[in-house]
DOLOVEX-681868 format. One record per residue: x, y, z of N, C-alpha, C in turn. Coordinates in steps of 0.05 Angstrom, whole numbers, plus 5000, padded with zeros to 4 digits. Example, Ala and Ser with C-alpha at 12.3 -4.5 7.8 and 13.67 -1.06 7.14 Angstrom:
2
526448865156524649105156526449345156 525749555142527349795143525850015157 
***
This chain:
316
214926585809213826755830216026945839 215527165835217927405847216227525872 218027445895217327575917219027825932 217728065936218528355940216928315961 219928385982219628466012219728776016 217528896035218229226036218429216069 219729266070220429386102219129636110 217929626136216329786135216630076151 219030096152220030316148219430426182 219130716179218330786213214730826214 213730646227210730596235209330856234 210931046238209531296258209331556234 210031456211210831536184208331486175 209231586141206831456126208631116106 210031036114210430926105207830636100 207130576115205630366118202930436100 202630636108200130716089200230776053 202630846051203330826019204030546011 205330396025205330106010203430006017 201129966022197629906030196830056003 196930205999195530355970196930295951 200030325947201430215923200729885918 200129815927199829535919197729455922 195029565935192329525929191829665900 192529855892191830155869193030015847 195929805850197329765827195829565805 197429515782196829345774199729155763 199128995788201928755782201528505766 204928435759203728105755203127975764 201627715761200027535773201427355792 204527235783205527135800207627335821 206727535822207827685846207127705873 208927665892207627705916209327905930 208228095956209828345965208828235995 211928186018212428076033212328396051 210128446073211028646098212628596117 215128716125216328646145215728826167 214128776178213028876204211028836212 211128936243207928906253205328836232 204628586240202728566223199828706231 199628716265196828796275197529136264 200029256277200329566271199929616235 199829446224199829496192196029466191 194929356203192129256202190629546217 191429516239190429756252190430036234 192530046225193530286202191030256185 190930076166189030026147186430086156 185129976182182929976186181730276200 183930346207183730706212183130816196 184230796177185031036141182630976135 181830686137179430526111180330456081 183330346091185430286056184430006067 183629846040183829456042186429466043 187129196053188529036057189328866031 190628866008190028725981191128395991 190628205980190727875979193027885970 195028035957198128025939199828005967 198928055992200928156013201227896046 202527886042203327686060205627896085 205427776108207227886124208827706157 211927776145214027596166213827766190 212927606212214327506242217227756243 215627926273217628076272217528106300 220528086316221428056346220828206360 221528516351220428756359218228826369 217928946395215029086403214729396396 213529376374211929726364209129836374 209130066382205930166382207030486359 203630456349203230616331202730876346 203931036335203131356349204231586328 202531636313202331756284203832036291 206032036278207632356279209732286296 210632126316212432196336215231976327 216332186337219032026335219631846364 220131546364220731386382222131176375 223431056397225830956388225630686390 223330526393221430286390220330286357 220130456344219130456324221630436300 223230626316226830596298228430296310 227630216319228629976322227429716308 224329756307222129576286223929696263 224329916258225129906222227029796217 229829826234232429636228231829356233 230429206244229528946246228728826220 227129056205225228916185227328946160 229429216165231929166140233128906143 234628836163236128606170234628356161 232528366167230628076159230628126122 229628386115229028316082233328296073 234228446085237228366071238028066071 236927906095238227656096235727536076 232827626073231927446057232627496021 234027726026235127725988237427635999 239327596007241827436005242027166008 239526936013238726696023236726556002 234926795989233126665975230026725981 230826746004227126816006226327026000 227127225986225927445976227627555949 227227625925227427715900228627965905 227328085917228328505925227728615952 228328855955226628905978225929185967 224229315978224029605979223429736005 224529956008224930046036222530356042 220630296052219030496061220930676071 220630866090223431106092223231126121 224331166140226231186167225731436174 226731386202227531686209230131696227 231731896212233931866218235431936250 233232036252233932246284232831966298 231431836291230531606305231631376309 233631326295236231126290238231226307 238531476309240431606329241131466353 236531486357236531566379237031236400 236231116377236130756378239430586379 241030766376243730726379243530566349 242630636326243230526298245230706290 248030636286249930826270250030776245 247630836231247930876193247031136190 249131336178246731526164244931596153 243831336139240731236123241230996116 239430896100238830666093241830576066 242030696055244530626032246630536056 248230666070250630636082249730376100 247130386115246730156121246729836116 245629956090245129616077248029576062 250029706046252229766045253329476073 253129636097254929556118253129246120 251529256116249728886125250928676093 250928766077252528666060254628566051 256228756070259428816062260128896041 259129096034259529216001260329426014 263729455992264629785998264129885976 264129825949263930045926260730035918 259430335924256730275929255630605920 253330595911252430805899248930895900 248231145911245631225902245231335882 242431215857242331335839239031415849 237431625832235331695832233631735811 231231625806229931635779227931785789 226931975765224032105765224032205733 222032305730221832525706222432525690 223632185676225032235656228432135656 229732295684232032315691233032045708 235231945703237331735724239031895731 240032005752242031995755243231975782 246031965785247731885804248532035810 249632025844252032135856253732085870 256232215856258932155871259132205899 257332485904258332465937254832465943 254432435973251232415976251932646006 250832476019250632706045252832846067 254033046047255033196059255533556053 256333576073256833966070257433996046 257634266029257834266009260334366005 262234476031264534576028266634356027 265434136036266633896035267333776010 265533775990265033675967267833655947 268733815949271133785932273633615947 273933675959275733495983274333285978 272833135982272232855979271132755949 272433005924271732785900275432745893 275632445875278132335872276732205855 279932165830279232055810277831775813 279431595834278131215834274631355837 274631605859271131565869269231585843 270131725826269031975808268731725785 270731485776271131245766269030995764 269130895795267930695808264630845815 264231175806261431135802260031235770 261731245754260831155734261230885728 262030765728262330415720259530375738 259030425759255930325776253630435753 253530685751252630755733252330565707 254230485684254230385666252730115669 253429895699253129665705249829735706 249529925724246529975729244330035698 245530125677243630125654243329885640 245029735648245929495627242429315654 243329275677240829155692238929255687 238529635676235629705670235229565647 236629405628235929365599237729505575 238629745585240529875562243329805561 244129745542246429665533248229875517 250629955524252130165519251330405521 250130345550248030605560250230845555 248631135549251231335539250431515579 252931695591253531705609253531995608 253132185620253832415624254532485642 256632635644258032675681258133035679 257433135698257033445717260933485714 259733695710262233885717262133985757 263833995767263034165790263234435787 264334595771264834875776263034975755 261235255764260635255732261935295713 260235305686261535275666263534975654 263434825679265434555672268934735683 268534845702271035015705271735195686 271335195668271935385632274835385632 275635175619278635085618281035125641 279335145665281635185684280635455702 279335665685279035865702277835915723 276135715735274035785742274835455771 276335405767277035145783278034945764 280534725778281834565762280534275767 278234225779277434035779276633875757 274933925740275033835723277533745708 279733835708282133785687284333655707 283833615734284933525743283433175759 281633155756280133035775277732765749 276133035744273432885734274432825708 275632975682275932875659278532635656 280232655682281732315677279932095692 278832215702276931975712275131865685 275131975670272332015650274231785630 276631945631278031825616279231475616 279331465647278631185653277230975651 274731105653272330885649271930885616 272831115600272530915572274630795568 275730755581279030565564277330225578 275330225589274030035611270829965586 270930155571268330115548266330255566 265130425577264230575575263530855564 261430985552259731065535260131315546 261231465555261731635573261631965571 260032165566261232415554264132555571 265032835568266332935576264933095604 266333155622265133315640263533555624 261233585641259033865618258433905636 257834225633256334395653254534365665 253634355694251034235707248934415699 249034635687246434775682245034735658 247034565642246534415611245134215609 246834055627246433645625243933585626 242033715640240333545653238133535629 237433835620237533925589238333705562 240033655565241433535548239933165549 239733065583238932895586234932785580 233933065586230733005577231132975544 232933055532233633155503233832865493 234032655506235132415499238332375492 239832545501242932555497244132325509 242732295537244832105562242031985572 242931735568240731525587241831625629 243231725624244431835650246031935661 247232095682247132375687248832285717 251332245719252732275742253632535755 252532665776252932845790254632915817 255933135809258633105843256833095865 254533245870253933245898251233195899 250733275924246733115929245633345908 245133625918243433845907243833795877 246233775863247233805838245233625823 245033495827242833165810240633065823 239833195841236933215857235233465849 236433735845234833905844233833955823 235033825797231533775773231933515769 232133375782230933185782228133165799 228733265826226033365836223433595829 225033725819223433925800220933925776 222133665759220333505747219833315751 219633135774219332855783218732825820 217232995821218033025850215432765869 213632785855212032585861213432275862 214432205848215331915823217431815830 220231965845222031905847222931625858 224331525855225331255863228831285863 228831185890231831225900232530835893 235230805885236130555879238530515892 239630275905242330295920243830125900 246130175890247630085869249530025877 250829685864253429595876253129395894 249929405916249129015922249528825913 250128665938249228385924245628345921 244628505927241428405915240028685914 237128675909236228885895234229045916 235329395913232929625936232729735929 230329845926229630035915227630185940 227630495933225130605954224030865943 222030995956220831165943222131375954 222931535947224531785956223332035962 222532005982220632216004222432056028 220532196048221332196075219332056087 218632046120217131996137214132106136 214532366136211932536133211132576152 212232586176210632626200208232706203 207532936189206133156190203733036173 203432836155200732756142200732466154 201632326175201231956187198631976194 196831796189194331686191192331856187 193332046166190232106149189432156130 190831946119190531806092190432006070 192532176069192832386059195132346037 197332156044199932086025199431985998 200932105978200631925951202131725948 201831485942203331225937205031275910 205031485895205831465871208831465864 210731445881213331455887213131085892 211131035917212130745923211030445889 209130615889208730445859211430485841 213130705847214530655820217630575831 217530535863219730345871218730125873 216229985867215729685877216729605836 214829735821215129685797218329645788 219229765792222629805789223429575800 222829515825224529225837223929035825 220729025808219928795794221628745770 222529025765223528935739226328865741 228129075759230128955769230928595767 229628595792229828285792228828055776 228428235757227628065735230927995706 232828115714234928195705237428045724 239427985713241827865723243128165737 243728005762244828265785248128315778 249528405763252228485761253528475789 253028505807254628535833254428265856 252428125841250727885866253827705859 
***
């Protein structure tokens, strides 16, 4: 029996309503069960509003928190239900009672406002774990890939890549294909400048930074290409070149990845001791309770955790 806990994210979202459809619409295995961490009446009420069943696969934990549902608004009763229901599925993958979790999506201004200091859900679960070397990758379309830096300014971006970072996220990378099933998964890493800098002209990063890093992780047996141009790789990656595609910054390895996968996407936190996955959208303010969201992102983070955890965790 593999049991997948989803946290249910911020109430006021669509979160609740896409894992109600992803897992009524899906088709799972038989000994699977998907654990709600939240309000069970606010998850019912939800349902019986929309007119989504309720599927028999779903069971749901006891939660301390008092939430009311109020579709679109940001409140800080609702951001406080969502860090409750992380904390509960992190201690139930670190204890046993749960296989994975997957994380419906937050709102960040709402965590603010709740006195939660994580800037999302990675850095968070990161900090409930105690994991420092830790990584988001993103699947859709075809494409995996990773990044070295995630949410920040873009003038920043070079200032905070270094060889160990640029290192320690290809090795996550490598660890991470070997748990999807691939073995001597091959690696492709972004240039930051275009052109891959063009030997120096164009910026020394690459020749200073990304290609000894590159150079590191194969002396470590990784499959690794040379830094390549970001307007190539990704190209290169639908091509079947690279099972995956490490990128310096968020836009760099999000923006076709979203381009052809924008429905489907699945965000993965890499470097746990146990297994998350989520559907990579947002809250949605703007479509909560009228049954308007596609689940097709959360089917392919619940699927993913199944299989995940079906695999020896490199980091557990």
């Amino acid at each position: 029996m593999k049991r997948i806990g989803i946290t249910i994210g911020d109430v006021n979202g669509i979160g609740p309503e896409v894992a109600l459809k992803a897992i009524g619409r899906g088709r799972w295995p038989a000994e699977t069960e998907f654990v709600i961490l939240g309000d069970e009446s606010v998850v019912r009420a939800q349902a019986r509003s929309m007119k989504i069943p309720v599927s028999r696969k779903i069971a749901f934990q006891h939660m301390e928190t008092a939430v009311k549902w109020t579709p679109g608004k940001i409140r800080v009763d609702a951001s406080r239900h969502a860090a409750e229901a992380i904390r509960l599925a992190v201690k139930g993958c670190l204890f046993g009672g749960l296989d994975a979790m997957v994380t419906a999506p937050i709102c960040k201004e709402g965590f603010h406002k709740a006195g939660v200091n994580a800037p999302g859900h990675t850095e968070y679960l990161a900090e409930l774990t105690n994991t420092k070397n830790f990584g988001m990758m993103l699947l859709g379309g075809g494409l995996r890939v990773m990044l070295a830096t995630r949410h920040l300014p873009l003038a920043a971006v070079a200032g905070a890549l270094t060889r160990k970072t640029i290192r320690e996220h290809i090795e996550l990378t490598g660890e991470a294909l070997e748990l999807f099933g691939l073995k001597n998964g091959r690696i492709g890493v972004c240039g930051l400048n275009p052109h891959a800098g063009d030997g120096g002209i164009i910026g020394r990063e690459e020749i200073e930074l990304i290609n000894p890093a590159i150079k590191q992780a194969r002396k470590k047996g990784y499959n690794v290409s040379d830094a390549v141009p970001a307007d190539t790789i990704f190209h290169e990656a639908l091509r079947g070149d690279y099972d995956a595609v490490v990128a310096m910054y968020h836009d760099q390895g999000l923006g076709p990845l979203k381009m052809i996968g924008f429905d489907e996407g699945v965000n993965v936190t890499l470097g746990l001791p146990i297994i998350r996955t989520s559907p990579d959208h947002g809250t949605a303010f703007g479509l909560a309770g009228q049954n308007k969201a596609s689940e097709k992102s959360m089917k392919h983070a619940l699927a993913l955790a199944i299989e995940m955890a079906s695999n020896p965790n490199p980091w557990k």
